[in-house]
C-alpha positions in Angstrom: -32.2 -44.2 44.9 -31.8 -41.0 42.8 -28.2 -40.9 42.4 -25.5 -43.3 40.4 -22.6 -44.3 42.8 -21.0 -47.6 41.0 -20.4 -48.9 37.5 -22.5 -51.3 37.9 -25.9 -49.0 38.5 -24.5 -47.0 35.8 -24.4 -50.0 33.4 -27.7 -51.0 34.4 -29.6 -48.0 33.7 -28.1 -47.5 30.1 -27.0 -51.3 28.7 -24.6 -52.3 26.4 -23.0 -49.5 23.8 -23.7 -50.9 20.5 -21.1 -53.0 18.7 -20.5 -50.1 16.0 -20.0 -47.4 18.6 -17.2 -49.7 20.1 -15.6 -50.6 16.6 -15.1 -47.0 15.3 -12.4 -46.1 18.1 -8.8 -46.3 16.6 -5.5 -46.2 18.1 -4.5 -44.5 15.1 -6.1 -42.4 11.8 -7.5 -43.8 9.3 -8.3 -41.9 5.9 -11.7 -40.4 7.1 -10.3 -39.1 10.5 -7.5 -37.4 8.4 -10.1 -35.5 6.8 -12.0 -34.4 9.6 -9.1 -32.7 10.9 -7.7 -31.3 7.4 -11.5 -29.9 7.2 -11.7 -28.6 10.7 -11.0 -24.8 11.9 -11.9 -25.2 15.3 -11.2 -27.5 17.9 -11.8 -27.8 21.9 -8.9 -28.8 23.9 -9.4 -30.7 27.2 -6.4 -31.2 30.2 -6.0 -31.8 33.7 -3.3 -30.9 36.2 -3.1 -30.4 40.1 -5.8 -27.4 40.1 -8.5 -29.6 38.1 -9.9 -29.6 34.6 -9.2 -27.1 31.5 -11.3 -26.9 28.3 -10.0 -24.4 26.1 -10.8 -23.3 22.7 -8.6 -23.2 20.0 -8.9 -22.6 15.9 -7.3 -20.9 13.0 -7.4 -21.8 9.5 -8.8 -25.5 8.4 -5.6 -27.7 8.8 -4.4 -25.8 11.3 -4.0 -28.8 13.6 -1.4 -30.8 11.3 -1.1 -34.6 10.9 2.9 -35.5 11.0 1.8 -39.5 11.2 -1.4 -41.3 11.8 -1.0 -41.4 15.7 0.8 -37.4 16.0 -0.9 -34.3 15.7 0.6 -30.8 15.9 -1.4 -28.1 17.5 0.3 -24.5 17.4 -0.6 -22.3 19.9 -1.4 -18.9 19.1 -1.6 -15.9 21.2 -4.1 -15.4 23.9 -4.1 -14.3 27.4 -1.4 -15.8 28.6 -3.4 -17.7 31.6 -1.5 -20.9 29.8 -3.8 -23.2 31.7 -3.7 -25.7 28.9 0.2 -26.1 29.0 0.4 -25.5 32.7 -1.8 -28.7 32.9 0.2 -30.6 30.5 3.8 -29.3 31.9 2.2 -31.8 35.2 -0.2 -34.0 33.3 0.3 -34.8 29.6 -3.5 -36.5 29.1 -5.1 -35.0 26.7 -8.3 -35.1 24.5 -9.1 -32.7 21.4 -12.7 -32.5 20.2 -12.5 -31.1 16.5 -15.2 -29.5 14.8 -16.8 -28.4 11.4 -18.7 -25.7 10.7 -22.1 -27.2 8.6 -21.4 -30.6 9.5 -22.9 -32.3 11.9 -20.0 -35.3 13.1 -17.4 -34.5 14.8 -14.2 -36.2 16.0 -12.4 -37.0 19.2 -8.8 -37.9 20.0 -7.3 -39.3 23.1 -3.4 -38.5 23.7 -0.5 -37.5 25.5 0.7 -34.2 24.6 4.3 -32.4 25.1 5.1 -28.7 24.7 7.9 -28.6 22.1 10.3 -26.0 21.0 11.7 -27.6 18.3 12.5 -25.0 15.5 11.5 -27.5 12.6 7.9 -28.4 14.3 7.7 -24.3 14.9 8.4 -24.0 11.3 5.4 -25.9 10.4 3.2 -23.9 12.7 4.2 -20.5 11.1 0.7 -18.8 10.0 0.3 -15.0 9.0 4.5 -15.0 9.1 4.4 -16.0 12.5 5.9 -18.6 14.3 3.9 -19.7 17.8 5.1 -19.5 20.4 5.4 -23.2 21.2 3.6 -26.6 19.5 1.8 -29.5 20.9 2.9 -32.8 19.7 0.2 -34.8 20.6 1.2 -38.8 20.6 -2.9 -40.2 19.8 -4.3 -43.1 21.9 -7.5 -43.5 20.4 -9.9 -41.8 17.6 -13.2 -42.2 16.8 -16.0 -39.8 15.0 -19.2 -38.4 17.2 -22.9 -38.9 15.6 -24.4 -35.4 14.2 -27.1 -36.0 17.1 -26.0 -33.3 19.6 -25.5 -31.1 17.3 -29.2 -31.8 15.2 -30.8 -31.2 18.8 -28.7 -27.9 19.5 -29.1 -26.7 15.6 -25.3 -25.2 15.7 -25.2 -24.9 12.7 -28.3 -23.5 11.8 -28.4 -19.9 10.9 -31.5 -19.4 11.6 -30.8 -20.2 15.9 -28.1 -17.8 15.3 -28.1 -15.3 18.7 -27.5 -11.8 18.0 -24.2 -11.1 19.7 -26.3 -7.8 21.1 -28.3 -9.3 23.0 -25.8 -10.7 25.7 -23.3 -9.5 27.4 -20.2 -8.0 26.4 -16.5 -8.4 27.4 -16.6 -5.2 28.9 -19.9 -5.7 30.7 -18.8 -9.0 32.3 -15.6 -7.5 33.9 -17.6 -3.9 34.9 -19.8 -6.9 36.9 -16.5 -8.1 38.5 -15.3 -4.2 39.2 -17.7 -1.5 39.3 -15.2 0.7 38.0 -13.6 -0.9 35.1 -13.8 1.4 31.5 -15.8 -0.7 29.1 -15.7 1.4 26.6 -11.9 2.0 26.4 -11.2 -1.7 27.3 -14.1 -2.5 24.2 -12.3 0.4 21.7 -8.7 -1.3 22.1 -10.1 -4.9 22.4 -11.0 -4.3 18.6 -7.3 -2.9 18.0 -5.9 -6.2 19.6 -7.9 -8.6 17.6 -7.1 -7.0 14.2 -3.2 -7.0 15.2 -2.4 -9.6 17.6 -4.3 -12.7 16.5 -0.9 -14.1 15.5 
């Protein structure tokens, strides 16, 4: 047999989860979670709706994810490209889990929740950045919390500038979609992409 098909095989080949691994998830922050988020500038965000599974980046400043209580965070959303597959997801299925992280360190955290787009002018208020208010603000009601090991990121060396890829030597935006459409103008799409992200990040 090559492939896992029950829980049971699946518990079988890896055991038990150690007793500390269980113990750190929270229905609620505690002190050190706060400051994980407070810390963090990016985060991944991770829904589901009728069309499947979403993971979408999102980051601005560290705090930019705010802590009204210890189980509700507050995630603006900025602009992007308007595919709103995040909130699309959540408009039909309001499980959600964030996976926050910090540049130079290796743990990370993970929150479990139920999420709801709100328009409320206070909890816009408090997502203002740059003089900006978003457009609308997650308020994300937490179900559990618990911190990730540094392993993955030791093995992947994220953080190490040394692994850093020079951007050059990938694809760009423009050469991506000129693969999708022969036709498409790289290098005026490329010359106004650097227009929109010095004037439209908020």
């Amino acid at each position: 047999m090559t492939t896992i098909t029950t829980l049971d095989e699946l518990q079988a080949l890896y055991g038990e989860s150690h007793e500390r691994s269980r113990r750190k998830e929270l229905p609620r922050l505690i002190e050190p979670y706060r400051a994980l988020i407070a810390a963090s500038p990016f985060a991944v965000l991770a829904s589901v709706g009728r069309d499947g599974l979403d993971c979408s980046p999102r980051g601005d400043a560290p705090g930019f994810v705010q802590i009204l209580d210890d189980q509700t965070l507050l995630l603006p959303d900025r602009p992007g490209n308007n595919r709103i597959d995040s909130l699309r997801n959540i408009v039909e299925n309001p499980q959600v889990a964030l996976l926050f992280l910090i540049p130079g360190v290796g743990e990370s955290l993970r929150v479990n929740g139920r999420a709801e787009i709100s328009l409320d002018p206070a909890l816009l208020e408090l997502g203002r950045a740059q003089g900006k208010l978003p457009r609308s603000v997650l308020r994300i009601h937490i179900h559990s919390c618990y911190f990730q090991c540094a392993k993955s990121v030791l093995r992947s060396g994220l953080w190490d500038a040394a692994r850093q890829v020079e951007r050059a030597s990938l694809p760009s935006a423009g050469e991506i979609f000129r693969c999708i459409d022969a036709n498409f103008d790289v290098e005026t799409y490329e010359r106004d992409m650097q227009h929109r992200q010095r004037t439209s990040l908020y």
